[in-house]
Phi, psi and omega in degrees: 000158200215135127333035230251119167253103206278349167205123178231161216235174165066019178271140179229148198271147208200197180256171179299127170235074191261142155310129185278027156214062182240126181258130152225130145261108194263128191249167166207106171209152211289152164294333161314270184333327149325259208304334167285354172276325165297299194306301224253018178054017186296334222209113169239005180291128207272346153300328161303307201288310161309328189264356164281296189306334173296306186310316187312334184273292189274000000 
């Protein structure tokens, strides 16, 4: 099961508790920018990629 958010509001910062073959890269970019980052294969994580095109849709 997987989580998806559309907004999280009170984050604070802490350590990482990643898989150990989980890569993350943290950016701070507009939701417009996401999507054009989707059309233009720049974001190939294909979970990222659901939770923009839904919210962009619904």
């Amino acid at each position: 099961m997987i989580y998806i958010y559309l907004r999280a509001l009170g984050l604070k910062r802490g350590e990482q508790n990643r898989d150990d073959d989980e890569f993350i890269l943290k950016d701070i970019i507009s939701f417009e920018e996401a999507i054009k980052m989707v059309k233009m294969g720049k974001i190939i994580d294909s979970k990222t990629i659901i939770a923009l095109i839904y919210f962009e849709k619904f």
